[in-house]
DRENBA-133918 format. One record per residue (C-alpha): residue number from 1; x, y, z. Coordinates in Angstrom, 2 decimals, m for minus. Layout:
REC,NUM,X,Y,Z
...
This chain:
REC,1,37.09,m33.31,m64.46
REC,2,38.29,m33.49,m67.76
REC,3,36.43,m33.88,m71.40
REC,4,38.01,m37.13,m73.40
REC,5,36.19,m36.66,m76.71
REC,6,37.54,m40.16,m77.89
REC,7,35.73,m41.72,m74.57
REC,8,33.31,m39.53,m73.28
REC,9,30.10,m37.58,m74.25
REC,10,29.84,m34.36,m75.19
REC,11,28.79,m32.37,m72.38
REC,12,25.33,m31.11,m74.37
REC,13,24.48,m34.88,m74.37
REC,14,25.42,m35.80,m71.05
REC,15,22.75,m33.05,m70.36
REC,16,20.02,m35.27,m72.17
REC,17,21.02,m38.58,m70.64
REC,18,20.77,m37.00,m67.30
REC,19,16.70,m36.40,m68.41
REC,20,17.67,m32.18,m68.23
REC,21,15.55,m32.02,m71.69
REC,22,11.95,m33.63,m71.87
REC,23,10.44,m32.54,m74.97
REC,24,12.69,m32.25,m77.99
REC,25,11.17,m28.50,m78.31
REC,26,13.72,m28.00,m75.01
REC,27,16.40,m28.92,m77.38
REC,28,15.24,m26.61,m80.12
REC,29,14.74,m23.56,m78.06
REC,30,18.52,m24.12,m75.86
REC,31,20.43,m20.59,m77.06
REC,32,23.32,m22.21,m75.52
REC,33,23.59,m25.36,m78.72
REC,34,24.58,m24.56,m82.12
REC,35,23.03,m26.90,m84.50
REC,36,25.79,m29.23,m84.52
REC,37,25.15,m29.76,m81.06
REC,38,21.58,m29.51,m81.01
REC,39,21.72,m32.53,m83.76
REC,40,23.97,m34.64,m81.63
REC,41,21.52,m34.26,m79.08
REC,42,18.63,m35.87,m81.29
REC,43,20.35,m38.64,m82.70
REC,44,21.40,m39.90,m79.25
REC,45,18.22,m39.47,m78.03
REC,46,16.48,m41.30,m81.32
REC,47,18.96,m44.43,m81.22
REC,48,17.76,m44.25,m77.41
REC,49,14.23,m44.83,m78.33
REC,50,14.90,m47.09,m81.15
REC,51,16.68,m49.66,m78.66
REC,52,13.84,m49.21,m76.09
REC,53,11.12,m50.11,m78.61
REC,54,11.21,m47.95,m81.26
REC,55,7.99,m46.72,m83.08
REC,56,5.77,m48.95,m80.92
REC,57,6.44,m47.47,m77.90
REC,58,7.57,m44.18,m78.49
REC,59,6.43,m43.28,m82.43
REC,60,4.95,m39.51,m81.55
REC,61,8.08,m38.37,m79.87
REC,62,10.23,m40.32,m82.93
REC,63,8.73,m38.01,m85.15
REC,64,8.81,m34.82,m82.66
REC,65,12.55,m35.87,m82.97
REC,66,12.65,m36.26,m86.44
REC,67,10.78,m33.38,m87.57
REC,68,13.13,m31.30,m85.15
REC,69,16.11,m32.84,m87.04
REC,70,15.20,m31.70,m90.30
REC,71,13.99,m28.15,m89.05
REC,72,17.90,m27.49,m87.87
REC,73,19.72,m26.04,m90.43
REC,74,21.80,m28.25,m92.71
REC,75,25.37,m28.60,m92.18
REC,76,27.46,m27.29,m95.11
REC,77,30.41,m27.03,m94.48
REC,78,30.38,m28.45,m90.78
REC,79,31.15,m25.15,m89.39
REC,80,27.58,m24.49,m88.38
REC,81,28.67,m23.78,m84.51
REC,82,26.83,m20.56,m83.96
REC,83,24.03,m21.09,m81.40
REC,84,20.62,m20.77,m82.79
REC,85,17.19,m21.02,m81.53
């Protein structure tokens, strides 16, 4: 099987849809992510929760989300690849 980046998902979030990740600390923690990756990961999984109900039915792990968005480290120059966790 072949990886069409125009039409499919990047593997690393195919992992979350298929429910391999269940706390966003999972995510963190992954040596195998860089923090590209790793950030691609939380914003699918944040527009997830936002169209299943959003802060009323999911507002603690929002913010676990959240707050593990902003602890990655920022993209400069968009060549943060290296793994890290």
């Amino acid at each position: 099987m072949t990886y069409d980046k125009h039409t499919d998902k990047p593997p690393h979030v195919e992992l979350y849809l298929a429910g391999d990740f269940s706390s966003p600390f999972e995510v963190l923690t992954a040596n195998d992510f860089s923090a590209s990756q790793k950030r691609e990961i939380f914003e699918t999984w944040h527009a997830d929760l936002m169209r299943r109900g959003g802060y009323s039915r999911h507002s603690e792990l929002l913010l676990d989300i959240e707050h593990s968005l902003k602890s990655l480290r920022p993209e400069v120059d968009g060549s943060s690849d290296e793994p890290i966790g």
